[in-house]
Backbone bond lengths (Angstrom), bond angles and torsions (degrees), N, CA, C in turn:
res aa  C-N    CA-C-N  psi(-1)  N-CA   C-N-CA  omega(-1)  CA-C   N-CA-C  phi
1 X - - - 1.446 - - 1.522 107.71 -
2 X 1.509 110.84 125.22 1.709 110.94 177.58 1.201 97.37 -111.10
3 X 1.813 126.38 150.06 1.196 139.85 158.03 1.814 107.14 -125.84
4 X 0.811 106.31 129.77 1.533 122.12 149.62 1.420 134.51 -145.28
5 X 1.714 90.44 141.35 1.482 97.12 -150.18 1.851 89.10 -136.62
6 X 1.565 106.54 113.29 1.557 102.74 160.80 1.826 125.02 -47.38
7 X 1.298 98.50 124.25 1.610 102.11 -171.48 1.581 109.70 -73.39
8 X 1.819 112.67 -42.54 1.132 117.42 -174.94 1.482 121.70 60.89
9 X 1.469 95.71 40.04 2.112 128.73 -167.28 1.227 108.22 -127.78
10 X 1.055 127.92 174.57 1.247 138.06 148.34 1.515 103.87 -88.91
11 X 1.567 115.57 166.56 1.397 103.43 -153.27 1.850 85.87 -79.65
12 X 1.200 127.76 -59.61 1.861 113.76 179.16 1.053 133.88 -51.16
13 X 2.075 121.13 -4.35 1.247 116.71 128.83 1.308 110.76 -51.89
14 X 1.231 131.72 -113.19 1.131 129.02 -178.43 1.165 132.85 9.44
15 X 1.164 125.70 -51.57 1.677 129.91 -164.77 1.674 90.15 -78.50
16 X 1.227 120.78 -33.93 1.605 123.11 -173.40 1.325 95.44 -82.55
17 X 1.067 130.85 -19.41 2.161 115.38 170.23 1.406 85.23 -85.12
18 X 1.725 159.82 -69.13 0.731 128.49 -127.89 1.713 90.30 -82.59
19 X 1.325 116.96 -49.77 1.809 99.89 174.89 1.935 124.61 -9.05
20 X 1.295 98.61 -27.82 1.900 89.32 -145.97 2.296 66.26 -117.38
21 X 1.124 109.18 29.49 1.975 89.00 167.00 1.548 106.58 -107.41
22 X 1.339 129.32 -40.70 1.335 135.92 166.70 1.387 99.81 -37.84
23 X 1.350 110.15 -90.78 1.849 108.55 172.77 1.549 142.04 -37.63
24 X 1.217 107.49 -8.02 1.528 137.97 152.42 1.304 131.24 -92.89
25 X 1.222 105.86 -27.78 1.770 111.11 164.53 1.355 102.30 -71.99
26 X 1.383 114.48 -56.13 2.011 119.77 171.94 1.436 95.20 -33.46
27 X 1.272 108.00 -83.33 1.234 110.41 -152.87 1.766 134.12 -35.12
28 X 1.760 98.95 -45.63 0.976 112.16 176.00 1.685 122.58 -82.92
29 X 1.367 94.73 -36.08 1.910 104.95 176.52 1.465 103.40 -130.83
30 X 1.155 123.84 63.34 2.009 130.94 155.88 1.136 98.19 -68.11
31 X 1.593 137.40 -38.54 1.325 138.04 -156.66 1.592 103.08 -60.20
32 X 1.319 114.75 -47.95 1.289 131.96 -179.86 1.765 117.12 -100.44
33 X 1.259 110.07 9.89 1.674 114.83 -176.55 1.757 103.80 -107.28
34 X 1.093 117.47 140.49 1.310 104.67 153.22 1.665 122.52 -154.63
35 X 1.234 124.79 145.24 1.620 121.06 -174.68 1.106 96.61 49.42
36 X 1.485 107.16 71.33 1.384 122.51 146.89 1.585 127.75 -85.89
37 X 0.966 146.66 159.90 1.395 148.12 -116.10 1.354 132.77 154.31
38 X 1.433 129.66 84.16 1.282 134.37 167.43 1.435 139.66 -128.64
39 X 1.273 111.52 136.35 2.090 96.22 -178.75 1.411 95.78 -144.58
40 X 1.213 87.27 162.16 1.345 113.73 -166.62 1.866 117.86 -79.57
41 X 1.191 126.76 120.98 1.659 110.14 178.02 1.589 98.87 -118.53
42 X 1.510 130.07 112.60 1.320 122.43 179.93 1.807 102.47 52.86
43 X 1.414 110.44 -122.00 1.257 98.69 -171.86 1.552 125.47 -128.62
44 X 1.697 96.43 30.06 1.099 117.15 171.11 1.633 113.96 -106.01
45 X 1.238 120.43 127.08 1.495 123.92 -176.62 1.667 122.01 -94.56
46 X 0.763 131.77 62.81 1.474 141.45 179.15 1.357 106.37 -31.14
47 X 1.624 118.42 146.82 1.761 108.21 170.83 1.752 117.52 -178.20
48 X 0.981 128.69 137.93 1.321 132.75 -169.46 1.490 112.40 -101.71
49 X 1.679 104.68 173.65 1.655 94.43 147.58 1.607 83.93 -173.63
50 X 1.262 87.29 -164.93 1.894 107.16 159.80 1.611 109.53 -119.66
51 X 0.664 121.80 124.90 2.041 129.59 170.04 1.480 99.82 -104.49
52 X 1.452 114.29 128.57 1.546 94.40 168.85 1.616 145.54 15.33
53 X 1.347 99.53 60.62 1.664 123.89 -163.67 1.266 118.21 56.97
54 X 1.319 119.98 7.50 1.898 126.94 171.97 1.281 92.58 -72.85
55 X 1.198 94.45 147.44 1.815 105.99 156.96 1.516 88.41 -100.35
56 X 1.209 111.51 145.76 1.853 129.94 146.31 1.243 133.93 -142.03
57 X 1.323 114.07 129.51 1.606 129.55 -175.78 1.211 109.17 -138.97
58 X 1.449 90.39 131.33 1.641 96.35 167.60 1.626 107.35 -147.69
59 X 1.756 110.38 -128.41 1.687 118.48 -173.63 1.185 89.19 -178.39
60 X 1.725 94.99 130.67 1.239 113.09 158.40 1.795 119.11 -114.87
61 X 1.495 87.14 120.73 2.025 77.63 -166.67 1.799 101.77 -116.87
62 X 1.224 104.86 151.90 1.231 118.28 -155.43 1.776 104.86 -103.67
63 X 1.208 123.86 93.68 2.101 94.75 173.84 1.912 85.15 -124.67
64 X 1.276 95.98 176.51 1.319 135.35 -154.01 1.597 109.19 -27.04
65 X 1.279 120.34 -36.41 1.648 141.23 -165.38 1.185 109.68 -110.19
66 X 1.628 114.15 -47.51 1.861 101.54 -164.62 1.860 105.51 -147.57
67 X 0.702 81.69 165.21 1.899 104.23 168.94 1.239 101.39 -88.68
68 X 1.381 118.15 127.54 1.532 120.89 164.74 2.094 104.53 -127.53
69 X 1.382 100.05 122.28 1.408 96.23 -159.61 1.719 85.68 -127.17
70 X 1.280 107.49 127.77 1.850 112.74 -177.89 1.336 92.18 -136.16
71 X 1.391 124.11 130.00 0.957 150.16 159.15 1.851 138.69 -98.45
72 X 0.913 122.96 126.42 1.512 108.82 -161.28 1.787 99.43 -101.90
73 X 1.324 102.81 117.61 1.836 104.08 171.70 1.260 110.58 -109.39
74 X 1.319 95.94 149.79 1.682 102.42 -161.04 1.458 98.11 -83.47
75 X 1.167 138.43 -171.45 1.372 139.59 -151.66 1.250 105.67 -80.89
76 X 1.639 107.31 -62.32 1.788 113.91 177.50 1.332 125.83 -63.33
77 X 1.355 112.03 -0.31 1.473 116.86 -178.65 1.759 93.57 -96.59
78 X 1.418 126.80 -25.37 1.741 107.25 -161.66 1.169 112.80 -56.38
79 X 1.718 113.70 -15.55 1.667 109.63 -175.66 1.748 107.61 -55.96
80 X 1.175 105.90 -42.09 1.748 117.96 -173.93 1.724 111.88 -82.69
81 X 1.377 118.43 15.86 1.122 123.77 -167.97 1.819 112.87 -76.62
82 X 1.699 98.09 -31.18 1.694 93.50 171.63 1.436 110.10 -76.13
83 X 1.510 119.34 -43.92 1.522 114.24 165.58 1.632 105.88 -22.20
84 X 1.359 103.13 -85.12 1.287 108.05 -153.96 1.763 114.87 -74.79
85 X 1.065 121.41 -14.69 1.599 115.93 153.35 1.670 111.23 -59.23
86 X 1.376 120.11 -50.33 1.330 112.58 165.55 1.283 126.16 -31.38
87 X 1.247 115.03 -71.95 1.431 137.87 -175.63 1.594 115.27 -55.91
88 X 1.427 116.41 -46.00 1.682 134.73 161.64 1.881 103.33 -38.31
89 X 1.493 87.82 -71.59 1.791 108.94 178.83 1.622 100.88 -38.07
90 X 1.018 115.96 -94.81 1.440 119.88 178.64 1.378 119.64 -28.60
91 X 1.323 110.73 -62.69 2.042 99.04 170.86 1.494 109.03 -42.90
92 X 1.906 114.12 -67.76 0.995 93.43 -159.52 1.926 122.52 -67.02
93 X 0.822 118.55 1.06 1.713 142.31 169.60 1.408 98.02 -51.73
94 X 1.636 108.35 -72.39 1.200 97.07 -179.01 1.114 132.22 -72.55
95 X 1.227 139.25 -60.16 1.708 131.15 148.50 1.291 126.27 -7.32
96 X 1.469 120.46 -15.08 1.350 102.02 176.41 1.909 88.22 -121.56
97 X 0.805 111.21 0.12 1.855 109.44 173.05 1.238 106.35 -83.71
98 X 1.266 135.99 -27.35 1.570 149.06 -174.22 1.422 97.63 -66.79
């Protein structure tokens, strides 16, 4: 799954909205998150979790214009793949509207 979304930041704005999305995904869905996990390489953010027994990993890397966030879903999850592009879309929407 690819998303890109113009930040309309400088890239260390940016990297500081994506900081506070991990802790906002917790926040709002921990119920359903687990061994979550991310760090930073230059200005690409690497990061895991569990979603409802999925594993998911991907990178979100940051250059001058946009967020490009690709995610890898495992086979049995693509059915839920518009769900969760929705839901991705919208967080990251808001985090950078804040």
């Amino acid at each position: 799954m690819r998303i890109v979304r113009d930040h309309g930041r400088s890239r260390q704005e940016a990297r500081a909205k994506v900081d506070t999305l991990l802790p906002a995904l917790l926040e709002r869905h921990g119920d359903r998150l687990n061994d979550a996990q991310g760090a930073w390489d230059d200005d690409v953010f690497s990061f895991a979790f569990q979603a409802m027994g999925f594993s998911i990993k991907g990178t979100l890397e940051i250059d001058d214009v946009v967020l490009k966030l690709d995610a890898g879903l495992p086979l049995l999850a693509r059915p839920f793949e518009g769900a969760l592009r929705t839901s991705v879309e919208r967080e990251l929407d808001r985090i950078l509207a804040e």
